[in-house]
C-alpha positions in Angstrom: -12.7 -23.8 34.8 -15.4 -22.0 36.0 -18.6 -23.0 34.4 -20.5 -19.7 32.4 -23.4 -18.4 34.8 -26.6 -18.8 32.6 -30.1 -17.7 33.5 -33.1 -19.3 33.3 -35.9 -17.7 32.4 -38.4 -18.0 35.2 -35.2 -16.5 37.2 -35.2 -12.8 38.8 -32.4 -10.7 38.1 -31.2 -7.6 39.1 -31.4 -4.2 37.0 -27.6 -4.4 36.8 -27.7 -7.8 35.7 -30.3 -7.0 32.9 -28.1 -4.3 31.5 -25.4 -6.6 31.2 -27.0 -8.7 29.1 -26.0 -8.3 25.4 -28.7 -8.7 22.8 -27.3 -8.5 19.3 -29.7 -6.5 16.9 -31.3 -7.6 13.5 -31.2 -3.7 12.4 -28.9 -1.0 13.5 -29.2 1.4 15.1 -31.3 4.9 14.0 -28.7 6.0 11.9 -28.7 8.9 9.2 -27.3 6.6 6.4 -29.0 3.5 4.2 -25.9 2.4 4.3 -25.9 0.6 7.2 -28.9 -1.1 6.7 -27.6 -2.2 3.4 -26.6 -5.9 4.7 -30.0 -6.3 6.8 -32.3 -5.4 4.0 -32.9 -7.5 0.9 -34.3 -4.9 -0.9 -31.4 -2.0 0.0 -29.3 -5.1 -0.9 -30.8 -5.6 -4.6 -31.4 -1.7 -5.0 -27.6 -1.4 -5.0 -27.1 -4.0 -7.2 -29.2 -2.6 -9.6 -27.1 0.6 -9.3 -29.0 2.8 -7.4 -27.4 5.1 -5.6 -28.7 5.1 -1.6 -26.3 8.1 -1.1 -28.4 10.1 -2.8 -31.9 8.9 -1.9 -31.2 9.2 1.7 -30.7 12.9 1.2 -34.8 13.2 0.4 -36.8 13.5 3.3 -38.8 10.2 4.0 -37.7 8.1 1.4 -35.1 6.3 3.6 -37.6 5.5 6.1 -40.3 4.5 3.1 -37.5 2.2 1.4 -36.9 0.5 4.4 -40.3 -0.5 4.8 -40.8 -1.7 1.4 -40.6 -5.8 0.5 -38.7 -6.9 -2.8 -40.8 -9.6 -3.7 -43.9 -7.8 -2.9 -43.4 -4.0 -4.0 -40.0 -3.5 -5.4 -40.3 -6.6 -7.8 -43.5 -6.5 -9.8 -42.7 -2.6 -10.9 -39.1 -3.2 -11.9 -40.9 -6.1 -14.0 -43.4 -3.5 -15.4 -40.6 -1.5 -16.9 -38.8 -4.1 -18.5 -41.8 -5.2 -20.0 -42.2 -2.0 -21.3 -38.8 -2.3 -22.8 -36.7 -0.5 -20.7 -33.4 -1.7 -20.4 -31.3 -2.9 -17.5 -28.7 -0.8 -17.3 -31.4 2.2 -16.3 -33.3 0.6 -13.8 -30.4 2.0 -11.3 -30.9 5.3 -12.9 -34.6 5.9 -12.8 -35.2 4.4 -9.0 -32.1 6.9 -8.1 -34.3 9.9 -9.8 -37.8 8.6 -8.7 -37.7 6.4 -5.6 -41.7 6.9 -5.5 -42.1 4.6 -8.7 -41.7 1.7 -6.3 -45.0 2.8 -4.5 -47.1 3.7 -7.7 -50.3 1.7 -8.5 -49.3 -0.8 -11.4 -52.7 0.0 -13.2 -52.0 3.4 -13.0 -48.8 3.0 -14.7 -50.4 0.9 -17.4 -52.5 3.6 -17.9 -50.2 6.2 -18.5 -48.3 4.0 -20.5 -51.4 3.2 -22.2 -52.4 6.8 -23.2 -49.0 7.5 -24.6 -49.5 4.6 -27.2 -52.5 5.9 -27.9 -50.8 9.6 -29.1 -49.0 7.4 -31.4 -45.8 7.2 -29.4 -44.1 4.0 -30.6 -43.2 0.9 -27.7 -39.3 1.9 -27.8 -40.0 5.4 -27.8 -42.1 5.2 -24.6 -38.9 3.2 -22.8 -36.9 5.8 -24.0 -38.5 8.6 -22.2 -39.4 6.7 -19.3 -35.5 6.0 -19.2 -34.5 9.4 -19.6 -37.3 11.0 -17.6 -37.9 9.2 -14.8 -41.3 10.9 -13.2 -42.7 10.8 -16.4 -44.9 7.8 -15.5 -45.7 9.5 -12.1 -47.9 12.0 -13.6 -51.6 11.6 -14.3 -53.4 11.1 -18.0 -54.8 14.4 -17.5 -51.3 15.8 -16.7 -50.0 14.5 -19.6 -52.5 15.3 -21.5 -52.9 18.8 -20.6 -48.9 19.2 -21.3 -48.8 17.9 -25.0 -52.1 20.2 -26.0 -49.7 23.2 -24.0 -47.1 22.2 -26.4 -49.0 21.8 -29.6 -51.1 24.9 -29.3 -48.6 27.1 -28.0 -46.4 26.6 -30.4 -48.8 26.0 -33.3 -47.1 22.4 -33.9 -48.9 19.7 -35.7 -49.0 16.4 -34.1 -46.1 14.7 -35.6 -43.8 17.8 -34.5 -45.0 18.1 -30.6 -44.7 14.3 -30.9 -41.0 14.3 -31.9 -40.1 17.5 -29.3 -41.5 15.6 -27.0 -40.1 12.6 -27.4 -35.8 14.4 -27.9 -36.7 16.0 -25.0 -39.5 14.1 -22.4 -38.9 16.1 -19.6 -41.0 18.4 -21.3 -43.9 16.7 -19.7 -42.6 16.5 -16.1 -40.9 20.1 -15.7 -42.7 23.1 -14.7 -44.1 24.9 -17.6 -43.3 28.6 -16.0 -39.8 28.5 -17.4 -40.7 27.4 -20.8 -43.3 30.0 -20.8 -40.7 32.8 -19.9 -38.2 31.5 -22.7 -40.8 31.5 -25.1 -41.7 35.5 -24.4 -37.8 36.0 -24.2 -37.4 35.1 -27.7 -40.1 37.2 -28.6 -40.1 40.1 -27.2 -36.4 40.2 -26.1 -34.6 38.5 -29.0 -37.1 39.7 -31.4 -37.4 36.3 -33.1 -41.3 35.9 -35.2 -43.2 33.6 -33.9 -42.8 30.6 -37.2 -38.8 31.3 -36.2 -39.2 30.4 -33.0 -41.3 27.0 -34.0 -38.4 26.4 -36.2 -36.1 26.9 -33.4 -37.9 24.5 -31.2 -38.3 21.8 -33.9 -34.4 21.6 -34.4 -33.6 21.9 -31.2 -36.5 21.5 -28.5 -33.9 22.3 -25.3 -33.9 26.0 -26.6 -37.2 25.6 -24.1 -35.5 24.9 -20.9 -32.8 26.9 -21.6 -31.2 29.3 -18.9 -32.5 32.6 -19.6 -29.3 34.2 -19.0 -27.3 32.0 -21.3 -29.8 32.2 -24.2 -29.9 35.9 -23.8 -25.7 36.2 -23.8 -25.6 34.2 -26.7 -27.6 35.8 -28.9 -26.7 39.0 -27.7 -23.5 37.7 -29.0 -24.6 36.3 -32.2 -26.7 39.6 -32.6 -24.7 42.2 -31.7 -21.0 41.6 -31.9 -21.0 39.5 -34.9 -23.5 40.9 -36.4 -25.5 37.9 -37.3 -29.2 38.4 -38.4 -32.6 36.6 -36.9 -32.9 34.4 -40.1 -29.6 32.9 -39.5 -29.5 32.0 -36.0 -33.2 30.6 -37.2 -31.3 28.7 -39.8 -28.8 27.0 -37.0 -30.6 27.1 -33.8 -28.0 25.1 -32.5 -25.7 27.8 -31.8 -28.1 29.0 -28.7 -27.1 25.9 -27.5 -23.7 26.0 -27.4 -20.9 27.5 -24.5 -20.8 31.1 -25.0 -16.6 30.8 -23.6 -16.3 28.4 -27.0 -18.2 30.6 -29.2 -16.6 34.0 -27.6 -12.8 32.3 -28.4 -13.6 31.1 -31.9 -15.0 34.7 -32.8 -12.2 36.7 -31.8 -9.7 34.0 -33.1 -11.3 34.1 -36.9 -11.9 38.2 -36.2 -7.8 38.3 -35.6 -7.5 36.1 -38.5 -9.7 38.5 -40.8 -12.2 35.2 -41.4 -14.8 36.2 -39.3 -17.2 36.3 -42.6 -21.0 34.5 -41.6 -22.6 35.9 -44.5 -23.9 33.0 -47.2 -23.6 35.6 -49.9 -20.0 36.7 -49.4 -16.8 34.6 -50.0 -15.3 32.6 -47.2 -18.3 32.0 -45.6 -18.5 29.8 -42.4 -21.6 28.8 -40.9 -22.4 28.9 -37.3 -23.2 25.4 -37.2 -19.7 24.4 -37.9 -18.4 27.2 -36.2 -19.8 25.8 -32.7 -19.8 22.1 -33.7 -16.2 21.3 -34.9 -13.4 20.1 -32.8 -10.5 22.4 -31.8 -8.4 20.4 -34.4 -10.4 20.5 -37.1 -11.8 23.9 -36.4 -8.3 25.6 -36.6 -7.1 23.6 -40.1 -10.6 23.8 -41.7 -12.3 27.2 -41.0 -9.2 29.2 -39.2 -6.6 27.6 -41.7 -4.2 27.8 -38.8 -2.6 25.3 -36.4 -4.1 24.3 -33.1 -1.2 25.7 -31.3 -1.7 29.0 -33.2 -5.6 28.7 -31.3 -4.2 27.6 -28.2 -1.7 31.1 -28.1 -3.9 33.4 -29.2 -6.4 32.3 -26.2 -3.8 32.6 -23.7 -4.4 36.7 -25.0 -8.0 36.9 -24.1 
C-alpha cells in the first residue's frame, strides 16, 4: 500500500498543493440562518432549549450577529438568573428572550432598578413577574420612562392610584407601546363616539385594551351598537366589553335575535338581554338561552347572511 504523503511543516508546497489541503471549520460558514450555528454555539444551544425561537430573531437586523458573540456563562446566564429571581417562571424565559433579545445585554443594576421603582409604586413581587412575562421590553425602559408613562395614565384619565395601578398591571404593555395610538383612541371616543369623559374612565377600568384598540374596529362596533341596534352611551358604558368583541360575532347574533323578534337590549322592557351575554356566551348556549332556538337553527340562518 502506498503510504499517505504528509507534510511537514518547515516544508514548501505548492499553491495547488495548499488548496488541496482540507481544514475542517469550528463555525460555518457566513450563512443567513442561526440555525447552523446552533450545534457550534453553547449559548444558541441553551437559547433553544429554553424555547426561544432563533427563526425569528434572526429576522432582526444584528441580533444574530450580537447573539453569536455573546457567552452563556458570562452574559446569557446571570440575566436569566435575575428573572427568575424576580419570580418569573420558566416556561417564559423562551418567550421574553424571543420578544426582547437585547435583555441579554442590559446592565443588571439597571434592571434592578427598574424593578426597584416598580415596587416602590406599590406593584406587588408576582405582579412585577407577571408583566415582565407578558411584556417583555418593559424592563428595557428607563425609571424616567416609566415614570413618565404611569403619571400619562393617571392624569389623563383622571385615575387614582389604585386604578392606573391595576390598568397597568391587566394590560403592561401600556408602559412599552407608543402613547400616539392611545392618545387617538381616547379623542375617538370622545369626540367621535360621543362618550363623557367619567364613561370613558369607566370604560378603561373594565377593560383597559379599549386603549390599544384598532381605531377602525372600535369605531364599526359602536357604530353598530349605536346605530343599528340602537343601544345608548350608558349601556355600552355599562358592558365595555362589547367594544371588545368580533364585530362578524356580534353582526350574526343581532340579526339572528332581530329574525327571532328578541332583539330587546333595553333593562326596562321584557325579555331583556344584555350585551355582555350577548357577546360572551358560546354558540350553544347562546341559541338555547337568549335565542331559545337550536344551534342548527343559528348555523342555517347564517348560511343567509
Amino acid at each position: 500500500l502506498d503510504v499517505a504523503e504528509e507534510y511537514s511543516a518547515l516544508e514548501e508546497i505548492s499553491d495547488e498543493e495548499a488548496a488541496g489541503i482540507s481544514i475542517p471549520a469550528n463555525i460555518p460558514p457566513a450563512s443567513n440562518s442561526l440555525r447552523d450555528y446552533v450545534d457550534k454555539s453553547e449559548t444558541l444551544t441553551k437559547l433553544v432549549q429554553l424555547g426561544v425561537h432563533l427563526w425569528k430573531l434572526e429576522q432582526r437586523p444584528n441580533v444574530g450577529s450580537m447573539l453569536l458573540r455573546l457567552d452563556f456563562n458570562t452574559d446569557v446566564a446571570p440575566r436569566l438568573l435575575f428573572l427568575k429571581q424576580i419570580g418569573v417562571e420558566n416556561s417564559r424565559l423562551g418567550y421574553i428572550i424571543t420578544h426582547n433579545p437585547f435583555i441579554l445585554t442590559a446592565d443588571l443594576d439597571n434592571l434592578q432598578a427598574r424593578v426597584n421603582y416598580l415596587k416602590s409604586k406599590k406593584f406587588s413581587s408576582e405582579t412585577v413577574a407577571s408583566m415582565v412575562s407578558r411584556a417583555p421590553f418593559l424592563l428595557s425602559f428607563s425609571v424616567k420612562r416609566l415614570d413618565n408613562r404611569l403619571g400619562f395614565y393617571q392624569q389623563q384619565l383622571k385615575l387614582s392610584a389604585s386604578n392606573t395601578r391595576d390598568i397597568v398591571a391587566r394590560l403592561p404593555r401600556l408602559l412599552c407601546g407608543s402613547l400616539e395610538p392611545v392618545k387617538e383612541n381616547l379623542k375617538v371616543c370622545e369626540i367621535e363616539l360621543g362618550f363623557k369623559q367619567n364613561e370613558i374612565q369607566h370604560m378603561v377600568i373594565a377593560v383597559p385594551k379599549v386603549l390599544t384598540a384598532n381605531k377602525k374596529k372600535l369605531t364599526q362596533i359602536f357604530d353598530y351598537l349605536h346605530n343599528t341596534m340602537k343601544v345608548p352611551h350608558h349601556l355600552i358604558t355599562k358592558f365595555p366589553q362589547v367594544l371588545n368583541t368580533k364585530f362578524l360575532r356580534l353582526r350574526e347574533r343581532h340579526l339572528f335575535l332581530e329574525y327571532l323578534e328578541k332583539a330587546q337590549y333595553d333593562p326596562t322592557l321584557a325579555r331583556y338581554i344584555s350585551l355582555d351575554r350577548l357577546v360572551s356566551l358560546p354558540d350553544e348556549t347562546f341559541c338555547t338561552e337568549l335565542a331559545l332556538a337550536t344551534l342548527d337553527d343559528f348555523y342555517l340562518f347564517q348560511k343567509t347572511l
